[in-house]
C-alpha positions, 0 to 999 in steps of 0.5 A: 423567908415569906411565909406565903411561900413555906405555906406554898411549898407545903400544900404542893408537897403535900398534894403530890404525896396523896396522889403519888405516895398515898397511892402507891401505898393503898395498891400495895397494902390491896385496899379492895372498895369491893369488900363489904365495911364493918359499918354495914356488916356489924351496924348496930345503930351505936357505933357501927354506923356507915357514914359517907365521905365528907362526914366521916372526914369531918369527924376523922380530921376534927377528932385528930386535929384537935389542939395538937397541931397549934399547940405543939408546933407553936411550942416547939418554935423555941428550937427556930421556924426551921427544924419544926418546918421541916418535920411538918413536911417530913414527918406527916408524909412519910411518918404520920400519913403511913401511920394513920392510913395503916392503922384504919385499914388494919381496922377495917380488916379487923372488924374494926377494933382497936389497934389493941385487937389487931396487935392480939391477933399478930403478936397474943393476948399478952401484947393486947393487954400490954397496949391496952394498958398504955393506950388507955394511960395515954388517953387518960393524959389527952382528957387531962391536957385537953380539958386544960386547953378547952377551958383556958380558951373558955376563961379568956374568950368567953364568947367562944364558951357561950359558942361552943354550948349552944354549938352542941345543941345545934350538932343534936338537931342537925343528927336528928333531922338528917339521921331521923327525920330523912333531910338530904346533907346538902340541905342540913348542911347550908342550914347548919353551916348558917346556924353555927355562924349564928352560934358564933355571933350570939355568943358575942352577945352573950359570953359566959364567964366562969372559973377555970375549975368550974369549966373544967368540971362541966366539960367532964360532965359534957365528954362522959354524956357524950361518949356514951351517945350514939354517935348520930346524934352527937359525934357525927354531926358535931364534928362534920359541923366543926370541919367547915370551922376548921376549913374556914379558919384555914381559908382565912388563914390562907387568905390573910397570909397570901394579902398581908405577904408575913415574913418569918422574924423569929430565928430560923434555927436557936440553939440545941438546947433551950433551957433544960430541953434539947432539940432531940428528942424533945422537938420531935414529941413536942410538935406531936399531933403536926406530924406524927401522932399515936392518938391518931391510931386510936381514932381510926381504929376507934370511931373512923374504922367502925363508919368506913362507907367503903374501903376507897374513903381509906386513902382520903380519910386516913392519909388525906386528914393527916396532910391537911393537918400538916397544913394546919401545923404550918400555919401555927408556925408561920403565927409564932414566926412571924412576930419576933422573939420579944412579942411570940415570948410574951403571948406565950407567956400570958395565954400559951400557944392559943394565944399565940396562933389565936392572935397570929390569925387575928391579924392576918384575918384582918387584911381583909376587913375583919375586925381583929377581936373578931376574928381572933373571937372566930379563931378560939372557938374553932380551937375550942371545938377542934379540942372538944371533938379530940377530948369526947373521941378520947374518953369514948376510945378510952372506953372502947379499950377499957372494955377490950382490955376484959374480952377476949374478941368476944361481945362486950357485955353491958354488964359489970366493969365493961358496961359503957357508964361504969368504964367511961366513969372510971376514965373520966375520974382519972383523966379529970384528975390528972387534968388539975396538974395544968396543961404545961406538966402534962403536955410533954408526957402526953407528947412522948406518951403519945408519939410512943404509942405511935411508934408501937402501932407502926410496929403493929402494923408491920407486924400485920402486914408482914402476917398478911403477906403485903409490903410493910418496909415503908413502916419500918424506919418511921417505927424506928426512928421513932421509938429512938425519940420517944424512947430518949424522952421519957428517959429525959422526962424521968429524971426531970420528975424525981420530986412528981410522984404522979408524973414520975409514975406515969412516965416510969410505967410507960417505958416499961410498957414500952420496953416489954411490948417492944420485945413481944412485937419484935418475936413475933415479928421474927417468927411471923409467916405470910400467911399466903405462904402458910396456905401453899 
């Protein structure tokens, strides 16, 4: 099959969704542009900061693409093209879109807590807690897999490490001048665009080549310093300077499939088992962040609902970032595709999915002139700083949740456990040692962790909805099929781990969560009354 053509039906599928879809769910839920934000009602200058539209979509999209969308499709690929395409296209339109779009607007109805807050104020203290406890163990699993990825791409392009530093510095100057100093976002942007080119070439000329182990060190020394900042001089503008990346890195992609017209070689469908895997449940946790991710519920509940400018961006932001990312998925399966069974196995083999999709665009960057090692230079470090953004937004949820975990909806204190230094500290210790295990152990208990926190927050949100008296069944099959996967998963992941004390924990632990959760949630859903009929 032409690859230009599956990208094709993708974009159009999608854009339909948004403006048909994507509408009809915004006039049912009564999202309101007339009701004051939280960012301008609680601004504290820290993590309550209005951000306008391009921004915040910078910051949401690259915070919720990271490496997911290419790591996973790419590893899901041992299934055949066919099954992961389709999930792609099914699951980010009517799973994670709905899933990401709710989460944020029950934030922003919620003063912008965590998904932990609104399921306190549906279901009790005693689901708070229980999800803050498997939310916070699922982001201890992204700093873990994140880290992994981030400093293997460092290791074999080191150019993108020496980009990627200097990137950082350039994120704090552009935050300072446009935030402190009054310079329009148009100008900071044509100038910071240019310099983050500038960025990527001097890092040609002067790569850094360090261990594994020592990049992995710095890199949890960078997300504990930069999820304590206020995010306007580093999260807002590294990441609004990162989504011109990804959208460079998606135009290229685009350009280079439609010039060199790829076709799709790898098999379009294997078998149903693959070795000790099995395409149920295991494709659906695998392709992850391509389709659906719970992940993306702590980043619009976390960071996005607390700089929403007005409640229209809500649609954009949060059904908008999670199609455009099914855009990045395909692409990540057309780069695995498109070269065959022998060729996709050995760069599995010697560089994992990065490499895959990293060598994949490469190539297809060079049908318009662009050196290969160029591009495939350009390609890691805008996957490098996708994964950075994902791995710093982590640790500072993390610490939001931490935090929550010990507050009853009241201000959190800066004093003891609950200050930002010490519950950071605690999450970057954890998850820094779970990342020491490689990304290969820890990426299908993140994929069923992550996609499991998915399906409790659609049942959250339905249990929200149902309270606040608006439609809620568009969640319902979503949130049912899957607890089915990840459910079957875990199971799956439990007996593989029998001889991994460590990862058997962590997989026995949330199930169990999950199990009792699912119980809270589902009594609560049973005796909850619309609170319109409550008032008559």
């Amino acid at each position: 099959m032409s690859a230009m053509l599956m990208i094709l039906v993708a974009i159009v599928l999608f854009f339909i969704a948004y403006v048909t879809y994507g509408a009809s769910l915004a006039k049912k839920w009564g999202i309101d542009e007339s009701i004051k934000t939280p960012a301008h009602r609680l601004a504290d200058g820290v993590d309550y900061v209005p951000a306008k539209a391009p921004v915040l979509l910078g910051h949401h999209f690259s915070s919720i693409a990271g490496a997911g969308p290419i790591v996973g499709p790419i590893s899901a690929a041992i299934f055949g093209w066919v099954p992961v395409f389709l999930w792609i296209i099914i699951g980010s339109i009517f799973f994670g879109g709905v899933h990401d779009m709710g989460s944020l607007f029950a934030s922003v109805r919620n003063d912008g807590k965590s998904i932990g807050e609104v399921i306190h104020t549906s279901i009790g203290d005693k689901g708070k807690k229980l999800f803050a406890v498997f939310a916070w163990l699922t982001l201890l699993l992204v700093v873990a897999a994140f880290t992994n990825i981030v400093a293997n791409t460092f290791v074999s392009v080191p150019a993108a490490a020496s980009s990627s530093m200097m990137f950082i510095l350039l994120a704090v100057l552009f935050g300072y001048f446009v935030y402190r100093r009054g310079v329009s976002l148009m100008v900071g942007s044509i100038i910071g665009v240019a310099a983050l080119f500038v960025c990527i070439y001097l890092g040609t000329l002067f790569p850094i080549s360090l261990s594994r182990e020592i990049w992995m060190l710095i890199l949890l020394g960078y997300i504990f310093v930069a999820s304590v900042t206020p995010v306007w001089i580093l999260l807002q503008p590294r990441d609004y300077l990162n989504s011109f990346l990804l959208y460079a890195m998606l135009a290229g992609g685009l350009i280079g499939i439609v010039i060199m017209g790829p076709s799709m070689q790898l098999a379009p469908v294997t078998s149903f088992t693959v070795g000790k895997a099995t395409l149920f449940p295991i494709l659906f946790v695998t392709v992850a962040c391509g389709a659906i991710s719970g992940f993306h519920s702590l980043v619009g509940s976390g960071t996005t609902s607390k700089q929403i400018d007005s409640e229209k961006d809500i649609r954009i932001i949060g059904y908008g970032s999670m199609l455009i990312e099914g855009v990045l998925a395909v692409i990540a399966i057309i780069t695995a595709g498109y070269i065959g069974a022998d060729k996709f196995a050995d760069l599995l083999a010697n560089g994992g999915p990065v490499n895959v999709f990293a060598d994949g665009l490469g190539t297809f960057m060079t049908s318009f002139g662009l050196p290969f090692e160029t591009a495939k230079s350009f390609t890691a470090l805008a996957i490098s700083a996708f994964a950075l953004t994902s791995l710093d937004t982590a640790t500072r949820l993390a610490r939001f949740i931490f935090q929550e975990f010990f507050t009853n909806g009241e201000e959190v204190s800066e004093k003891g456990i609950t200050n930002r230094y010490v519950s950071t500290g605690i999450t970057v210790v954890f998850g820094g040692s779970l990342a020491f295990y490689g990304w290969a152990q820890i990426w299908p208990l993140f994929g069923s962790a992550n996609q499991l926190l998915a399906a409790l927050a659609l049942l959250a949100l339905a249990v929200w909805l149902k309270e606040m008296g608006k439609e809620y069944k568009q969640v319902l099959i979503p949130m049912v099929f899957m607890f089915a996967v990840t459910l079957a998963a875990l199971v799956q992941l439990i007996l593989t781990n029998l001889t991994n004390v460590i990862l058997l924990s962590f997989s026995v632990a949330l199930f169990v969560l999950a199990l009792v959760l699912i119980q809270q949630s589902i009594s609560a859903f049973k005796g909850k009354t619309p609170l319109a009929e409550k008032q008559k």
